[in-house]
VOKELUM-113126 format. One record per atom (N, C-alpha, C, O): residue number from 1; atom name; x, y, z. Coordinates in Angstrom, 3 decimals. Layout:
N
{NUM, 'CA', {X, Y, Z}}
...
***
This chain:
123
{1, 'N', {49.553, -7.257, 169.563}}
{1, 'CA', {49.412, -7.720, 170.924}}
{1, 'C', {49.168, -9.228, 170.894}}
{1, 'O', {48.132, -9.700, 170.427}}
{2, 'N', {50.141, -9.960, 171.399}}
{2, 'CA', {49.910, -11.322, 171.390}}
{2, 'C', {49.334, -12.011, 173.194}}
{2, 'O', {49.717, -11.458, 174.225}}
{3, 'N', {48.599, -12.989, 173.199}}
{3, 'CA', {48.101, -13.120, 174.457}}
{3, 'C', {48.068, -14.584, 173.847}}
{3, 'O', {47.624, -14.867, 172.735}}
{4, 'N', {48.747, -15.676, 174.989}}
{4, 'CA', {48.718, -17.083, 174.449}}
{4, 'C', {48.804, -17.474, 175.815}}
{4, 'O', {48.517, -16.720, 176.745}}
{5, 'N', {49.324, -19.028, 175.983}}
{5, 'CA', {49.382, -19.874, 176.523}}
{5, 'C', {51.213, -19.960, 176.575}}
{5, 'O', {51.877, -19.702, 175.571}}
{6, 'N', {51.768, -20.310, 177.734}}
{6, 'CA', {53.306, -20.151, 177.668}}
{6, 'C', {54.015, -21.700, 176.796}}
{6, 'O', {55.162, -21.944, 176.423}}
{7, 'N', {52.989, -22.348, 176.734}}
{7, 'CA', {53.085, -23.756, 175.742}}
{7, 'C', {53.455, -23.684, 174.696}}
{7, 'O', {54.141, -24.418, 173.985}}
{8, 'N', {52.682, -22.145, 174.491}}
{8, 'CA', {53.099, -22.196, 172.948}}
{8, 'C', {54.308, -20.884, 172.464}}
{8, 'O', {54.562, -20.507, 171.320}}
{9, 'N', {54.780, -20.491, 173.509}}
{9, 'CA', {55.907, -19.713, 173.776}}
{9, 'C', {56.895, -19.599, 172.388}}
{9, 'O', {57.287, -18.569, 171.839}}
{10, 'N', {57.147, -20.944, 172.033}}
{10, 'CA', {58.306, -21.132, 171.084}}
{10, 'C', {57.827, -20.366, 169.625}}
{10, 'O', {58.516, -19.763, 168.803}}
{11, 'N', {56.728, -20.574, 169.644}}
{11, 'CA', {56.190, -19.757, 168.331}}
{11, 'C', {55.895, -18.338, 167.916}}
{11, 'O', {55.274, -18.002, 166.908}}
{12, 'N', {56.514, -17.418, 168.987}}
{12, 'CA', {57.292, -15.974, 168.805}}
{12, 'C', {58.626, -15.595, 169.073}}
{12, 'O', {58.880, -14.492, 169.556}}
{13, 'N', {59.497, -16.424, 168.797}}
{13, 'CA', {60.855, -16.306, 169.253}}
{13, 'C', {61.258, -15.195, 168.241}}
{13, 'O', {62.051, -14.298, 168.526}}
{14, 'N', {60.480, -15.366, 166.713}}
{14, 'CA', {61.233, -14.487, 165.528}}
{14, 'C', {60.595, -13.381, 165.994}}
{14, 'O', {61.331, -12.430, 165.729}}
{15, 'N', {59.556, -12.979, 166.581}}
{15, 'CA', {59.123, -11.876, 166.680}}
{15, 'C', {60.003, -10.795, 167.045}}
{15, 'O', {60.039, -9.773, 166.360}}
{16, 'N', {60.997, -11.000, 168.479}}
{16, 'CA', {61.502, -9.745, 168.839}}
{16, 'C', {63.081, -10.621, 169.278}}
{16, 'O', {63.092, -11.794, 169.653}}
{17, 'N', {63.952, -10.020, 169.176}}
{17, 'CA', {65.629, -11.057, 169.983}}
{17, 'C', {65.344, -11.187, 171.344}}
{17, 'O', {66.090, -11.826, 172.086}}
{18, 'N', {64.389, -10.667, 171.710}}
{18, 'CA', {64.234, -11.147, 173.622}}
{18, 'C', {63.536, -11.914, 173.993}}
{18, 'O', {63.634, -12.495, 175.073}}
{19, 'N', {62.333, -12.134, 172.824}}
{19, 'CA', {61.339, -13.242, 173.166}}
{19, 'C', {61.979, -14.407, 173.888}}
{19, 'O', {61.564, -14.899, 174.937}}
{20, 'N', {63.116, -14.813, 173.149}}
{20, 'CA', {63.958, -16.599, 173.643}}
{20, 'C', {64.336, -16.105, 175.452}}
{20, 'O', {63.950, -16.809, 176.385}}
{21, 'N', {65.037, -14.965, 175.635}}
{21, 'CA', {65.169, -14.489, 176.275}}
{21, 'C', {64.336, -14.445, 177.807}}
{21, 'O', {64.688, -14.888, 178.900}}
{22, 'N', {63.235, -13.802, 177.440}}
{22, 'CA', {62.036, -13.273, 178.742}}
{22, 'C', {61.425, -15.144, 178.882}}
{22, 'O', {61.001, -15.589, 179.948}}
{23, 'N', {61.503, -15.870, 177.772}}
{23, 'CA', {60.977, -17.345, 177.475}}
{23, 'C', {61.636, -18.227, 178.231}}
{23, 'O', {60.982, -19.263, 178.342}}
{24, 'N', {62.958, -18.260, 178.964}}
{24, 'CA', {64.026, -18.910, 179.725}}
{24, 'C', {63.715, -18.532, 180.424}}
{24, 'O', {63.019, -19.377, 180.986}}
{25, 'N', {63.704, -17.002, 181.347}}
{25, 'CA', {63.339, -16.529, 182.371}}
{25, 'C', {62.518, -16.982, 183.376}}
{25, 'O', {62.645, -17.066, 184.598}}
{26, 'N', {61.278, -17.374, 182.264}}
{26, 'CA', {59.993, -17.542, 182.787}}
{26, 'C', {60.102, -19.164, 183.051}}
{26, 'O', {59.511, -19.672, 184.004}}
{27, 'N', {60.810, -19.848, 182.246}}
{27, 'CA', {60.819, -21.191, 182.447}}
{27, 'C', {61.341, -21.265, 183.633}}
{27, 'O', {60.619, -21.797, 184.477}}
{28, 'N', {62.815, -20.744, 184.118}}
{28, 'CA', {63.500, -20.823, 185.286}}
{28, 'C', {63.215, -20.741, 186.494}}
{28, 'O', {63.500, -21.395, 187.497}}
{29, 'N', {62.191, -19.225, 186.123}}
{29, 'CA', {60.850, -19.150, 187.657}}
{29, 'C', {59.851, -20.320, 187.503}}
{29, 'O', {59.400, -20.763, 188.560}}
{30, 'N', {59.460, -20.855, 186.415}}
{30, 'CA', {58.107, -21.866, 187.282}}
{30, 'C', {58.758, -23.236, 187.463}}
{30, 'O', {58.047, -24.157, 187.868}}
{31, 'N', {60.149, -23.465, 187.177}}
{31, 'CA', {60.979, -24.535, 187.530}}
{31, 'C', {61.505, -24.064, 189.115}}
{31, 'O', {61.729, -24.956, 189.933}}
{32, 'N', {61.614, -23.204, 189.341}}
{32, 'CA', {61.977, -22.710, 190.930}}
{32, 'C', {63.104, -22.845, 190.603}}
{32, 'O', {63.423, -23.988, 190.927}}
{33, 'N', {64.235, -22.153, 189.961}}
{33, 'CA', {65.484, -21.930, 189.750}}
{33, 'C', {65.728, -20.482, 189.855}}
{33, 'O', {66.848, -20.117, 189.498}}
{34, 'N', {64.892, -19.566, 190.281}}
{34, 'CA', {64.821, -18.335, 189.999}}
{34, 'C', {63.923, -18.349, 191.001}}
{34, 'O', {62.949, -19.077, 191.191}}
{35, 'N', {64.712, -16.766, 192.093}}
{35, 'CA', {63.196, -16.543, 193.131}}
{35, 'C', {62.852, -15.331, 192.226}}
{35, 'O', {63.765, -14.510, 192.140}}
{36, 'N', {61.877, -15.091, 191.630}}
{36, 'CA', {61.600, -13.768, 190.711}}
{36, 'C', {61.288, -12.443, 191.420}}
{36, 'O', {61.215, -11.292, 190.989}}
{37, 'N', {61.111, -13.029, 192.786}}
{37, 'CA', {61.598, -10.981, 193.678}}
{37, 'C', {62.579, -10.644, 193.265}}
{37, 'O', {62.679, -9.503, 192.815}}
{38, 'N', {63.701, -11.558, 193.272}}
{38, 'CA', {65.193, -10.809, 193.161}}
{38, 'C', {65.568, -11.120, 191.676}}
{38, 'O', {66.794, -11.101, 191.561}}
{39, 'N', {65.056, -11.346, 190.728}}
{39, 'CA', {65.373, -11.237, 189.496}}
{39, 'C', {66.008, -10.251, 188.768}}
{39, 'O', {65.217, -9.334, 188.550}}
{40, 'N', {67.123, -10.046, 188.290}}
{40, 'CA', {68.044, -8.984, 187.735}}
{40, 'C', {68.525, -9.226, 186.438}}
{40, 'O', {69.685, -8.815, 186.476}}
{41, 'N', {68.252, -9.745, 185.086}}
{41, 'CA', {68.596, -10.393, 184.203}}
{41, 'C', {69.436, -9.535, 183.385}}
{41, 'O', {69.166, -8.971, 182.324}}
{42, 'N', {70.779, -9.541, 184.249}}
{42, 'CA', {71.822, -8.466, 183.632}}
{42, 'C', {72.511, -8.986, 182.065}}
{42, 'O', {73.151, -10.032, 181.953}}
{43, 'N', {72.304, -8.270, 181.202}}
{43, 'CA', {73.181, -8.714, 179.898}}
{43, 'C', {72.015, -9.847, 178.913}}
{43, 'O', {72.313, -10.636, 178.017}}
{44, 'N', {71.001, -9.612, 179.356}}
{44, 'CA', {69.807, -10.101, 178.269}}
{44, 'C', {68.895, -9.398, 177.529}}
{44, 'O', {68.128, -9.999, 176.776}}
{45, 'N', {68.870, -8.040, 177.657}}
{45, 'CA', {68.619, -6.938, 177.323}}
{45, 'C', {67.343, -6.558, 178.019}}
{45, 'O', {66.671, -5.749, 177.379}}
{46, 'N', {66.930, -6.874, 178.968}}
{46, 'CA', {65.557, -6.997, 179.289}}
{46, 'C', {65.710, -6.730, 181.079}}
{46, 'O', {66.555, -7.316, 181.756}}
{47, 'N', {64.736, -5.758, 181.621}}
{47, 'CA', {64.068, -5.153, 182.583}}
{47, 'C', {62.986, -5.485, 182.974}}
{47, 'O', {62.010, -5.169, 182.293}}
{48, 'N', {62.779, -6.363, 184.416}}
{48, 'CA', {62.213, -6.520, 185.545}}
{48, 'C', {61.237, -5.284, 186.124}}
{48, 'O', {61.620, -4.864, 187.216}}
{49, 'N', {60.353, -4.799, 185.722}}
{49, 'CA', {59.714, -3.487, 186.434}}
{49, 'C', {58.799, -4.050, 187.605}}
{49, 'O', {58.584, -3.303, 188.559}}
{50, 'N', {58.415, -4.936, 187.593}}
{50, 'CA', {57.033, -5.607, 188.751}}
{50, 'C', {56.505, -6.571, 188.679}}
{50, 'O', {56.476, -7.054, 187.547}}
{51, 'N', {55.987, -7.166, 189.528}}
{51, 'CA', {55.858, -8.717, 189.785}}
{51, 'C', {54.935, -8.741, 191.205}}
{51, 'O', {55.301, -8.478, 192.350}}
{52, 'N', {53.575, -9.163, 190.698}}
{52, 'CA', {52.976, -9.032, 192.128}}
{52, 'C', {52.637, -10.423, 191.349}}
{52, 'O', {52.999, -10.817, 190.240}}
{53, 'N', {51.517, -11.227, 192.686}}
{53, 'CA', {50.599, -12.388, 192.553}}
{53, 'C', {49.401, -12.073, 192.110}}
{53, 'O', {48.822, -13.074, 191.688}}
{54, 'N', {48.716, -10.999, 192.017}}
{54, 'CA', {47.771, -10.976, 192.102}}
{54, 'C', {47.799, -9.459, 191.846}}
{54, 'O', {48.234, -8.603, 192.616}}
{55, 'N', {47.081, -9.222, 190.231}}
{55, 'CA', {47.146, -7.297, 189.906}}
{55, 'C', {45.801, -6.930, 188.773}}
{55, 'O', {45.777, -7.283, 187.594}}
{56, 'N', {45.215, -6.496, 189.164}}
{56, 'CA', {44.223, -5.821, 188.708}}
{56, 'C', {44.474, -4.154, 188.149}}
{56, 'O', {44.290, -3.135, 188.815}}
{57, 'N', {44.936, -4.249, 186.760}}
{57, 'CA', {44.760, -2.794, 185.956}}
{57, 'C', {43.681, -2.069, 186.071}}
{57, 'O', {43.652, -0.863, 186.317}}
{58, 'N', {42.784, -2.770, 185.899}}
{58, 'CA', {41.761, -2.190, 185.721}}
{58, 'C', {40.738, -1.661, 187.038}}
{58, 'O', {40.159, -0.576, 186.977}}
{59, 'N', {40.606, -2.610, 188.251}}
{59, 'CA', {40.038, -2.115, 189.663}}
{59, 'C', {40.866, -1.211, 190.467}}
{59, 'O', {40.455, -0.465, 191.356}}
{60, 'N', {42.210, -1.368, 190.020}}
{60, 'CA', {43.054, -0.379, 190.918}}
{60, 'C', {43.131, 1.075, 190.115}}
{60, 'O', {43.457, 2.057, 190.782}}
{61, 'N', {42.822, 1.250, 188.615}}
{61, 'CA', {42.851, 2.307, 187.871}}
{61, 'C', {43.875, 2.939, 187.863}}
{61, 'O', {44.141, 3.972, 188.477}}
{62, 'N', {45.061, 1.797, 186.527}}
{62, 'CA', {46.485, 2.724, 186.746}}
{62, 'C', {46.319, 2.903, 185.173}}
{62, 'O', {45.656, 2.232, 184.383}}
{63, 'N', {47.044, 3.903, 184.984}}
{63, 'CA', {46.511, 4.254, 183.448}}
{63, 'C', {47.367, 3.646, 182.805}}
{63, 'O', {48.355, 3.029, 183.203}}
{64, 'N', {46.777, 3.916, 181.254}}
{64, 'CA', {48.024, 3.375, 180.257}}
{64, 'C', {48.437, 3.623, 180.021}}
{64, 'O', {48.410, 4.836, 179.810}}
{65, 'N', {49.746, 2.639, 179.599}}
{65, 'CA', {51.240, 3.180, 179.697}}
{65, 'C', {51.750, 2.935, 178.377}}
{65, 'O', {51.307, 1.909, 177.860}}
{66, 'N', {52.981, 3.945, 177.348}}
{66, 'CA', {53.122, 3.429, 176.212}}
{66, 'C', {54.337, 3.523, 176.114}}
{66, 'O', {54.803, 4.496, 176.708}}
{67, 'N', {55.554, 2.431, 175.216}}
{67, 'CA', {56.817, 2.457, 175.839}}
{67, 'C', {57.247, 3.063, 173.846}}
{67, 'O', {56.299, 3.241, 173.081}}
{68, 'N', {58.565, 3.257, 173.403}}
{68, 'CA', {58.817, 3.209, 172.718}}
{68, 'C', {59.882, 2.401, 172.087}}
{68, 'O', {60.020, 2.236, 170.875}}
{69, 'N', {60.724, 1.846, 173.157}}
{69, 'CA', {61.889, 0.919, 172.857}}
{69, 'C', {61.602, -0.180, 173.291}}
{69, 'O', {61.957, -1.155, 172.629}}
{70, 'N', {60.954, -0.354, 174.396}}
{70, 'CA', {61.114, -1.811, 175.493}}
{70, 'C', {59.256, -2.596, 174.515}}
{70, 'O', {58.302, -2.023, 173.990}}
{71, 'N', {59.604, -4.072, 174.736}}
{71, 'CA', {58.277, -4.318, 175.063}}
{71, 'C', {57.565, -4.438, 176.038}}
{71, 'O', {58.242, -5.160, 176.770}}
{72, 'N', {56.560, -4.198, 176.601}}
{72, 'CA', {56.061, -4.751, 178.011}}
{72, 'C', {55.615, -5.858, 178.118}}
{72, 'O', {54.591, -5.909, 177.436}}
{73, 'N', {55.906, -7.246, 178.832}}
{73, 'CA', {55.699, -8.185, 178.337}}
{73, 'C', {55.156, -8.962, 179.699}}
{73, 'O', {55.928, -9.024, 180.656}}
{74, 'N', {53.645, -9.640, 179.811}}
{74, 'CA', {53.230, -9.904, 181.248}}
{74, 'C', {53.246, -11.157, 181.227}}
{74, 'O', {53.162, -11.993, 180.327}}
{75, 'N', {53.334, -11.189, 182.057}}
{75, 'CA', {53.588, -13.160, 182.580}}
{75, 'C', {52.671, -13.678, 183.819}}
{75, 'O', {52.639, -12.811, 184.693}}
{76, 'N', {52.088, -14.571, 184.078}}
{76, 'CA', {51.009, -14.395, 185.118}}
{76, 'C', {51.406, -16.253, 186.009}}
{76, 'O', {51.045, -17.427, 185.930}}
{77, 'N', {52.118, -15.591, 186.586}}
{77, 'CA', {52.689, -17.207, 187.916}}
{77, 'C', {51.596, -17.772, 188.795}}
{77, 'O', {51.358, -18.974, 188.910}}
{78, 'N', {50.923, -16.738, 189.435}}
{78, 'CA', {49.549, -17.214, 189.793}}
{78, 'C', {48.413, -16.014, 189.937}}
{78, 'O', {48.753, -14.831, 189.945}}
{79, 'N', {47.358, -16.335, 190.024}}
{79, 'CA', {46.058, -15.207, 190.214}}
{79, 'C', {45.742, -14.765, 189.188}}
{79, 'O', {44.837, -15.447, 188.708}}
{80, 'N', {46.126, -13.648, 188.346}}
{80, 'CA', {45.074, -13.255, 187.385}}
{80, 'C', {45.267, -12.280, 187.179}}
{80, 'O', {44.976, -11.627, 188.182}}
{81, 'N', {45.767, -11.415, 186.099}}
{81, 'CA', {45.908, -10.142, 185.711}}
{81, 'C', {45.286, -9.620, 184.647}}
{81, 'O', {45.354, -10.173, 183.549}}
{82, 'N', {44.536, -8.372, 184.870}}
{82, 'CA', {43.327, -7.763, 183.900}}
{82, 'C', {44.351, -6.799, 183.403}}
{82, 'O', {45.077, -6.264, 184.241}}
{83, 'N', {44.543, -6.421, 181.725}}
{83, 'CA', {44.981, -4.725, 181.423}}
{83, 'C', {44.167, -4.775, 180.296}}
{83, 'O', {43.792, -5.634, 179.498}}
{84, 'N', {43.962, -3.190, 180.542}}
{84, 'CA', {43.484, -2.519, 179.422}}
{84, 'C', {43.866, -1.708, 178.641}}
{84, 'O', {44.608, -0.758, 178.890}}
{85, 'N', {43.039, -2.223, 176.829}}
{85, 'CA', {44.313, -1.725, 176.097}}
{85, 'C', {43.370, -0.854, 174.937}}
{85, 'O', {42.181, -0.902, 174.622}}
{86, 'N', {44.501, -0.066, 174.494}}
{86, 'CA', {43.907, 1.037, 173.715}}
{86, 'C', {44.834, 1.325, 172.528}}
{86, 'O', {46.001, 0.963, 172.677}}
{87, 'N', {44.586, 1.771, 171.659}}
{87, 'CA', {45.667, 1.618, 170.462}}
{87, 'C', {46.375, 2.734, 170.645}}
{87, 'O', {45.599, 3.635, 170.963}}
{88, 'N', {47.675, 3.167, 170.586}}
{88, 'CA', {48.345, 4.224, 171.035}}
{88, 'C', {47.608, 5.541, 170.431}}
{88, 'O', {47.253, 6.537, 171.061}}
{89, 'N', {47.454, 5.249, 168.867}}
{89, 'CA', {46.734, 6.857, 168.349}}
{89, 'C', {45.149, 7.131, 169.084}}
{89, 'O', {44.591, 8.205, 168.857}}
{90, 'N', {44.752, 6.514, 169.608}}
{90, 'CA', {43.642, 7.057, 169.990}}
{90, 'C', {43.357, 7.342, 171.017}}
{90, 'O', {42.228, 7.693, 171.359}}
{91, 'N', {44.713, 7.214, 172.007}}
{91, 'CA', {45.347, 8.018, 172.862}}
{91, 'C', {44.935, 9.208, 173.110}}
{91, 'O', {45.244, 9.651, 172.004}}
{92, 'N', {44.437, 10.214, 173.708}}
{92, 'CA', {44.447, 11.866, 173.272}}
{92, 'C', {44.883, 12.406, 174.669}}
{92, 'O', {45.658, 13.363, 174.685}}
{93, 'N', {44.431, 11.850, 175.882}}
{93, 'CA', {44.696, 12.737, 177.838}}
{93, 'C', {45.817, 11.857, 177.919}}
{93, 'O', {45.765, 10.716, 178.380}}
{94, 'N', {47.017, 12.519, 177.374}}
{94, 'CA', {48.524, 12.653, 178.142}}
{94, 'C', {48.632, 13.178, 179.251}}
{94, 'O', {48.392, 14.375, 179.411}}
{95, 'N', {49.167, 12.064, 180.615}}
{95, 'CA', {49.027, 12.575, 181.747}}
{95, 'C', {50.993, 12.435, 182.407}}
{95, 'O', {51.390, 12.776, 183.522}}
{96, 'N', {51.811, 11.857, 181.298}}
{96, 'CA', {52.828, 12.080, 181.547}}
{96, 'C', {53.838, 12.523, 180.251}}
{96, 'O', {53.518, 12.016, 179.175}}
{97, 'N', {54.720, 13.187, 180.247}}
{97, 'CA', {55.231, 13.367, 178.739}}
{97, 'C', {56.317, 11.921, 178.938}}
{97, 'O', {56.892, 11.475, 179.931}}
{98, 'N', {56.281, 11.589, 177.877}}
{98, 'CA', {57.255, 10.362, 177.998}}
{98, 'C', {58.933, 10.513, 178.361}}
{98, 'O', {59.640, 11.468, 178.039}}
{99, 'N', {59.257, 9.586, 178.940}}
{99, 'CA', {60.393, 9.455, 179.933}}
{99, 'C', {61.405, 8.464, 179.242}}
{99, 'O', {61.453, 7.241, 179.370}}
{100, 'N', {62.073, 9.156, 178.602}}
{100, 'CA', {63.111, 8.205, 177.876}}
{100, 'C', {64.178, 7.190, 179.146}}
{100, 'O', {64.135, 5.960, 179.154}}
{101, 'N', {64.734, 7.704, 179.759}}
{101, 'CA', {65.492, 6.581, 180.993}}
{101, 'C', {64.430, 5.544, 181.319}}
{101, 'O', {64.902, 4.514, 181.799}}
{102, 'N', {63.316, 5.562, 181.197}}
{102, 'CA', {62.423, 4.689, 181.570}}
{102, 'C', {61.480, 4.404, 180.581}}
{102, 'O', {60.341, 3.994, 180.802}}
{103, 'N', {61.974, 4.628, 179.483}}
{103, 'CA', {61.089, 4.419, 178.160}}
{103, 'C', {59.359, 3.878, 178.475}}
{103, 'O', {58.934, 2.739, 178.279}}
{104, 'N', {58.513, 5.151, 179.046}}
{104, 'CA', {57.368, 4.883, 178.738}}
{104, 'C', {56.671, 6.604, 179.243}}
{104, 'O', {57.147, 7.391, 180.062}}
{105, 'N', {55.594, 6.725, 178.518}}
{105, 'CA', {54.680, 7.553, 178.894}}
{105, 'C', {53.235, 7.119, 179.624}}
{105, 'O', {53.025, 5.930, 179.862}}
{106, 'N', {52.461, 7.928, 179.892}}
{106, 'CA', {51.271, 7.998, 180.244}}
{106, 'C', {50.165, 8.494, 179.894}}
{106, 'O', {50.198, 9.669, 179.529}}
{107, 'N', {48.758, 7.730, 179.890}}
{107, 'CA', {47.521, 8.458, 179.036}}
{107, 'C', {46.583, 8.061, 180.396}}
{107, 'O', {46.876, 7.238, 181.263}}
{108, 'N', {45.285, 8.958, 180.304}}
{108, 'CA', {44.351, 8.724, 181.701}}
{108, 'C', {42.905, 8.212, 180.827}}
{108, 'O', {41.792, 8.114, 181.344}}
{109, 'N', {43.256, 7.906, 179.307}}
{109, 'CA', {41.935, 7.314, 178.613}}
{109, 'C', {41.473, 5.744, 178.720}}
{109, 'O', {42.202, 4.754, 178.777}}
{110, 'N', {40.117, 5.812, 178.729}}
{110, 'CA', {39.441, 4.250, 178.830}}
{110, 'C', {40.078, 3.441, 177.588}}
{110, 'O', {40.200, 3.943, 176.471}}
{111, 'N', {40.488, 2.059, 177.937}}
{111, 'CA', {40.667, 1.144, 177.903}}
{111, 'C', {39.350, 0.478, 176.557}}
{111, 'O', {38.148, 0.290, 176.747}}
{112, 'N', {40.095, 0.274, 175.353}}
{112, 'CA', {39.147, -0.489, 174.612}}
{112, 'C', {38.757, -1.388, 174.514}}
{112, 'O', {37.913, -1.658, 173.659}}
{113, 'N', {39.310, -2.366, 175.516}}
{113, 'CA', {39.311, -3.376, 175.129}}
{113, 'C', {40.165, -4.143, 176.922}}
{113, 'O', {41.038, -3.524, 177.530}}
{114, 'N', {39.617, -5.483, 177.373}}
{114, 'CA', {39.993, -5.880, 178.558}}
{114, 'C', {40.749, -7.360, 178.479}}
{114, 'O', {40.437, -8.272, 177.713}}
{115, 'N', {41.586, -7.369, 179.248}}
{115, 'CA', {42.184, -8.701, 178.604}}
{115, 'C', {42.696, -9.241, 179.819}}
{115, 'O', {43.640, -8.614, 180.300}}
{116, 'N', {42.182, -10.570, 180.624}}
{116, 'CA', {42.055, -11.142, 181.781}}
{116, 'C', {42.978, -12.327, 181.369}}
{116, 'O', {42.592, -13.141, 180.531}}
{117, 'N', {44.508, -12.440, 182.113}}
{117, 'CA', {45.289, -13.379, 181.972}}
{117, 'C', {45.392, -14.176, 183.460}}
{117, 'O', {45.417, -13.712, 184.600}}
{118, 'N', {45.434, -15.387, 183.037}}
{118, 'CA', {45.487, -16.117, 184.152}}
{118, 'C', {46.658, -17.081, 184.077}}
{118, 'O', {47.500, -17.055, 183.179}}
{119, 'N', {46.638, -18.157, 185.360}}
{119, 'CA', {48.509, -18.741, 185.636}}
{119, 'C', {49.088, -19.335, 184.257}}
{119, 'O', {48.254, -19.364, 183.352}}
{120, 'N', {50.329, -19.797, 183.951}}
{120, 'CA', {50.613, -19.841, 182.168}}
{120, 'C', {50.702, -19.144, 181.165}}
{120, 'O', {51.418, -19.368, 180.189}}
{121, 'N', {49.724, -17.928, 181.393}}
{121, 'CA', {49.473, -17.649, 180.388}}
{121, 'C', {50.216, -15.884, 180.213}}
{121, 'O', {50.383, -15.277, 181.271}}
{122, 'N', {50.638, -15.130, 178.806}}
{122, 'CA', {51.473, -14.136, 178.968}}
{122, 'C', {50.635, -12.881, 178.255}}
{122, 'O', {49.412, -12.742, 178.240}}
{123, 'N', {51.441, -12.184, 177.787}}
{123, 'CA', {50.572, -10.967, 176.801}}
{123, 'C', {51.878, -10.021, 176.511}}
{123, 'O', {51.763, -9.001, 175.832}}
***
């Protein structure tokens, strides 16, 4: 789980082929070249699921989610986003069986750990 500063963006590009990818994206929205409601980034391999200003994982109590193909990758334009994270094996209250068309499942267990991102910054 990486959580940085978007400054320093360039220094996971080897990590995954989309990093460069979701890394343009994000440049394009805080350059205002991109309205990111309507964002569709067809043929980059990468999926748009949600985009609020302002999201709280943790006060709204949405559980965690675990993908197997996609990364989930958060980006924070303004306000402040809390998630909580748990290592997949210690996982145990499956509250969805996982959903391959939408590559992710669901667990209804506490959160080990809290991780408060604010504007710039990704996870």
């Amino acid at each position: 789980m990486i959580t940085d500063s978007v400054a320093n963006n360039h220094q996971y590009f080897s990590f995954s082929p989309y990093m460069k990818n979701v890394c343009s994206i994000i440049e394009a929205i805080r350059s205002g070249l991109v309205d990111y409601a309507k964002l569709e980034p067809e043929g980059l391999g990468l999926k748009v699921i949600h985009v609020s200003k302002e999201y709280d994982n943790i006060r709204t109590r949405v559980n965690l989610e675990r993908h197997r193909d996609l990364i989930d990758f958060h980006y924070v334009l303004e306000g402040k986003d809390k998630i909580g994270i748990l290592h997949h094996a210690k996982c145990k209250h499956l509250m969805m069986e996982y959903d391959k068309s939408s590559d992710y499942m669901l667990y209804s267990d506490e959160p080990e750990d809290i991780r408060e991102l604010k504007p710039g910054h990704f996870m």
